[in-house]
N, C-alpha and C positions, 0 to 999 in steps of 0.2 A: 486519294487518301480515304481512309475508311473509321469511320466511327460508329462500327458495330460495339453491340452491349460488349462487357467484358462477362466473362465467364462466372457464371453465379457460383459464390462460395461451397466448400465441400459442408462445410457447418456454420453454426453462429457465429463462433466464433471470427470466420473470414468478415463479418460487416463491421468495421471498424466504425472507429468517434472519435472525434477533437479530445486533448488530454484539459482541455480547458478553458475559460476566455480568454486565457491572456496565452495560449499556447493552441495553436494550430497543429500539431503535429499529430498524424492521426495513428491511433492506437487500438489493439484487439481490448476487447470489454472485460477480457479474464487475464491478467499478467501472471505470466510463468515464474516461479520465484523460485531460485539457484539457492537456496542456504544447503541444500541437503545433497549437491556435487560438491562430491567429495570424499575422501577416506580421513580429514586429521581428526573427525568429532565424530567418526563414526561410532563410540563405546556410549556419546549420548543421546546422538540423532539417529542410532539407526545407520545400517550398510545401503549402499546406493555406489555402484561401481561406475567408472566409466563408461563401460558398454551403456548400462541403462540410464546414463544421464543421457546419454545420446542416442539412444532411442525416447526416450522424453522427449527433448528438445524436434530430434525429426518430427514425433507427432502432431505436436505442438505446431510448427513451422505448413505440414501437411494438410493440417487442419483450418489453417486461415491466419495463424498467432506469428503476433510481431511484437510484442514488448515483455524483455526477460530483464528481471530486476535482481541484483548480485550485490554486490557491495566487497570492499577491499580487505575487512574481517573476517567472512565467511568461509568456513573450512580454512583458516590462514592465511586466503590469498589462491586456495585451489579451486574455488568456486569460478571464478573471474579467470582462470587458465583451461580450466574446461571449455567455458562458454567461449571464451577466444577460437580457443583447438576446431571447435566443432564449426565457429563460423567462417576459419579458413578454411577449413577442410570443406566445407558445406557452401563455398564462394557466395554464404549470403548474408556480407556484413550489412550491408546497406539497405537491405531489404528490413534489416533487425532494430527495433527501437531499444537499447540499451540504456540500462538507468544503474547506477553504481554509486556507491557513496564513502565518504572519509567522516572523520572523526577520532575513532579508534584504529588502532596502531595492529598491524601483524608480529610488529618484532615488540617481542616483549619480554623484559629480564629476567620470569621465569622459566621462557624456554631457551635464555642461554644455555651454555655450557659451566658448568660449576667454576666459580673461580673468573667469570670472565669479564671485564671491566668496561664491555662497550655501554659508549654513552647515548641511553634511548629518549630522550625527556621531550624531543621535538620532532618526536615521529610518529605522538597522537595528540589529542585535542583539535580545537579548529582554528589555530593561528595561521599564519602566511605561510610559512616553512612547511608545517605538518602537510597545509593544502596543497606545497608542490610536490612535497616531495610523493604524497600519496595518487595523486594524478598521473604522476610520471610512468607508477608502477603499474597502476591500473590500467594507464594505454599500453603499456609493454606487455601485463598479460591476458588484456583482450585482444592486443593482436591488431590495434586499430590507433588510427588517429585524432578521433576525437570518441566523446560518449554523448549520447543522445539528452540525457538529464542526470544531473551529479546532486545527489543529495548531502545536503548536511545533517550526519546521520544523528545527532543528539546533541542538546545544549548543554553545554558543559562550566556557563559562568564565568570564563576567562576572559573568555578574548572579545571585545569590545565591537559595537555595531558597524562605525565605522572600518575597522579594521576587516573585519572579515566581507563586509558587502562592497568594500574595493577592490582584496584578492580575489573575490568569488567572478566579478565584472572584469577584472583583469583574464582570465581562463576565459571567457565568453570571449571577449573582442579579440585572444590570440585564436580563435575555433577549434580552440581544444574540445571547448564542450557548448550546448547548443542551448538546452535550459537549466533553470536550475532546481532546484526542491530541496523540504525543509521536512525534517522527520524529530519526533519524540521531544517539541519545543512547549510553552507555554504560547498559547495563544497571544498575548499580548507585547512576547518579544516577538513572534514573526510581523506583526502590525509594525510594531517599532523599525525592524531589518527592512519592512517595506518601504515604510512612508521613508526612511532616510535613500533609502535607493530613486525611489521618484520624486524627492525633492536635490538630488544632485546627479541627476542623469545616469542611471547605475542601473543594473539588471535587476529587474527583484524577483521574487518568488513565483513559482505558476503552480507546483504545485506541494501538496503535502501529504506524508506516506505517515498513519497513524493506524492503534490498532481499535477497531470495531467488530463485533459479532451481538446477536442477540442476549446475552446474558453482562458482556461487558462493553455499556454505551455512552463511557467517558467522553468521548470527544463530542459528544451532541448537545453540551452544556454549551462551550464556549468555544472551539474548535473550530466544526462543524458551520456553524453562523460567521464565522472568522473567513471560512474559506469562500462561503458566498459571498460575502464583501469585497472580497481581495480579489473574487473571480481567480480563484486555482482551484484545481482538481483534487480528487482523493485518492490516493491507493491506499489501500485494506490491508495491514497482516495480523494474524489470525482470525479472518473472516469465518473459519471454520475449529475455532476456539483449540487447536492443536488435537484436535478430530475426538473433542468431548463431548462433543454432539450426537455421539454412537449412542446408541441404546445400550444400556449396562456397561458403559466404557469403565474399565478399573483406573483409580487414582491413578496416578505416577508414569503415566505412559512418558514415554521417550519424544521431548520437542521440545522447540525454546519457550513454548508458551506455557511449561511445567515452573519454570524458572520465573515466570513473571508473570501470569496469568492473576488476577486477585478472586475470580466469583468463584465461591465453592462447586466440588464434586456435585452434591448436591443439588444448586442450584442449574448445573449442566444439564443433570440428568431427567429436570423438570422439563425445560426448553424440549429436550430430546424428545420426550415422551408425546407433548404440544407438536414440535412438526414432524415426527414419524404419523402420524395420525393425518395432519395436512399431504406430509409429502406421499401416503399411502394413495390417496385418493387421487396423487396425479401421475402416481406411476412413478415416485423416486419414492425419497428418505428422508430423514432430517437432517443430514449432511448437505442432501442437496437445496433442499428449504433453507437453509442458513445463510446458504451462500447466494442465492436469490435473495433472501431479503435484504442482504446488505446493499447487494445491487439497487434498490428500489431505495434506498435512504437518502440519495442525493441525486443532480443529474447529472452531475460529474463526478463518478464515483467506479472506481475501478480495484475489485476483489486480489489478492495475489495469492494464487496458490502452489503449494509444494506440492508434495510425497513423492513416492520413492519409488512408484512403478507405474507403465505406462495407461494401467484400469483405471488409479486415482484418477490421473489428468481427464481422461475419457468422461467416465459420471461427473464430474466438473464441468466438463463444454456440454454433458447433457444438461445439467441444468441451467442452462442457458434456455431452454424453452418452456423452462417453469412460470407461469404466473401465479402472482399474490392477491388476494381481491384486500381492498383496504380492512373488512371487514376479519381477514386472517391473519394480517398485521397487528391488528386491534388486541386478537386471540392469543398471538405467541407474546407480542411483549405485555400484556396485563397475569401472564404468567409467572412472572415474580415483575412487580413494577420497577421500572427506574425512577429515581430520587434526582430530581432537577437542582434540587437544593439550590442555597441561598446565593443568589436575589432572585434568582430565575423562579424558583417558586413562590417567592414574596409580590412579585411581579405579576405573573402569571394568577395568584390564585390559587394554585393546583401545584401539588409538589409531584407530581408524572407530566407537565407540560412547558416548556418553553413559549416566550412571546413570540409573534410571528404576527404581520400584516393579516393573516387570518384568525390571529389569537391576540388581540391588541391586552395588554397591560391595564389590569383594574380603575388608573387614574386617570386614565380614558375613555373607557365606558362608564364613566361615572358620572362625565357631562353627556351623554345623548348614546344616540344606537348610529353603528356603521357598517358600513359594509367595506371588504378589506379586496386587493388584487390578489391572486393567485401567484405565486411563484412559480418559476420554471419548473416541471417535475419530471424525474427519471425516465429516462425510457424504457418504456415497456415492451410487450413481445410483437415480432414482424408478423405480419398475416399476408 
């Protein structure tokens, strides 16, 4: 028997990481993300034909990358049929870390047919029903028997903790699905879905897919702090603010982060200016700087990105060999500051900082001086 090295990766992307504390499974640093396979939304995402989704994903896969993130919305359900096709075709399911998620419905009664009276009412949200029946289609057109992590893709206020963290544990213990993750919730109901799941023996959350980039850093209020507690992981979408990070990028460009993005044009095109200027002096851009810093914001933190030809993906796994010195960090984001706001700021002192074991809360350094431990920090570049 032999225990020689294994073959050192083609890029960075091949050295993989845990997707978390409470999830072992190991995953590429950059996830591939499927919204834009597809032709039903191409008048608003932009053309991305079959051919080129699949050469994406080959690159992607050549390159070292194992975790493609889709969901059962996406292009209507053609997103999730692609990636299926490709990973038959390509005999590499099992090599693929798939993550998919329910919530929202494909069938929906304005693309019936005029006149037509099917009944859709429990084939979205996050109730029992919605969860099977959406699972079912999703393994049918991934082509696969289970999925790697199945998110619940947005809180929706109906359906009750207990009820969904039963159904959700019920799909694990059948090994339909492996982990599980929580997307676009309030911080305080995933705590809640948690603690009732390890207070009655039930799967609970490992990780959660929210959006961050330099200009919009909502989740670092309460989130962010949320998932270090809970020990889950991050994945990123619009890491790369739906690619407003260009220098001179005009309004309105075509992506979903047009639809929901809140920091102004404006305030993009400051960010831009700050890392084209960093990312000039290492040999990238501000697109790549973007998505490097996110990378640096946690150590369980993992970026997901699109577009729609196989160059994107490319200068993406390049910047994988970008470093941030803390000092350049410091530079982009006091470039419009973030607003920590209330308590965090009341707390803190400083309406730009959160408490932290390094940053103890005024009512505390008020009795004596201390010194704080370090938290775990990102990782940084291989040498």
């Amino acid at each position: 028997m032999s225990f020689a090295p294994t073959i050192k990766p083609k890029s960075l992307l091949g050295y993989h990481r845990i997707l978390s504390p409470s999830a072992a499974i190991k995953v590429s640093p950059i996830s591939l993300g499927a919204m834009n396979f597809g032709r039903k939304w191409e008048a608003f995402m932009g053309e991305c034909t079959k051919e080129t989704a699949f050469a994406i994903m080959d690159f992607y896969h050549a390159s070292g990358g194992n975790f493609i993130d889709t969901a059962n919305l996406y292009m209507e359900g053609e997103s999730e049929r692609w990636v299926g096709e490709w990973m038959a075709l390509r005999n590499v399911r099992d090599e693929m870390v798939i993550a998919t998620k329910y919530t929202f419905s494909t069938r929906m009664l304005a693309s019936e047919p005029k006149g037509s009276t099917r009944i859709l009412s429990n084939f979205g949200g996050n109730g029992k029903k919605s969860l099977r029946l959406s699972l079912e289609a999703s393994l049918e057109s991934l082509q696969t028997g289970y999925v790697d992590i199945f998110y619940v893709h947005a809180w929706e206020g109906t359906t009750s903790i207990p009820e969904l963290m039963r159904a959700l544990d019920d799909v694990v213990r059948s090994g339909k699905v492996l982990y599980l993750g929580v997307s676009n919730w309030p911080a305080w109901v995933v705590v809640k879905a948690n603690e009732y799941a390890r207070q009655h023996g039930l799967t609970s959350f490992v990780v959660y897919e929210g959006r961050l980039n330099p200009a919009e850093r909502d989740i670092e209020r309460d989130i962010l702090p949320m998932c270090k507690a809970e020990g889950m992981g991050i994945t990123v979408w619009s890491a790369l603010g739906g690619g407003k990070f260009k220098i001179n990028k005009e309004a309105g460009g075509r992506s979903m982060h047009s639809a929901f993005g809140q920091a102004s044009n404006e305030d993009f095109q400051k960010f831009a200016a700050v890392m084209e200027e960093i990312g000039q002096s290492k040999g990238s851009d501000s697109m790549g700087v973007a998505l490097r810093y996110v990378m640096l914001k946690a150590p369980y933190i993992f970026p997901i990105v699109g577009g729609r030809k196989v160059e994107h993906l490319k200068r993406n796994i390049e910047a994988l060999s970008i470093d941030l010195s803390e000092e350049e960090i410091e530079k982009i984001e006091s470039t419009v500051p973030f607003d920590f706001s209330y308590p965090h700021s009341l707390l803190s002192g400083s309406s730009t900082k959160g408490i932290s074991p390094l940053n103890p809360p005024s009512t505390i350094t008020y009795c004596g001086h201390f010194d704080g431990v370090e938290e775990p920090k990102p990782i940084r570049l291989r040498h």
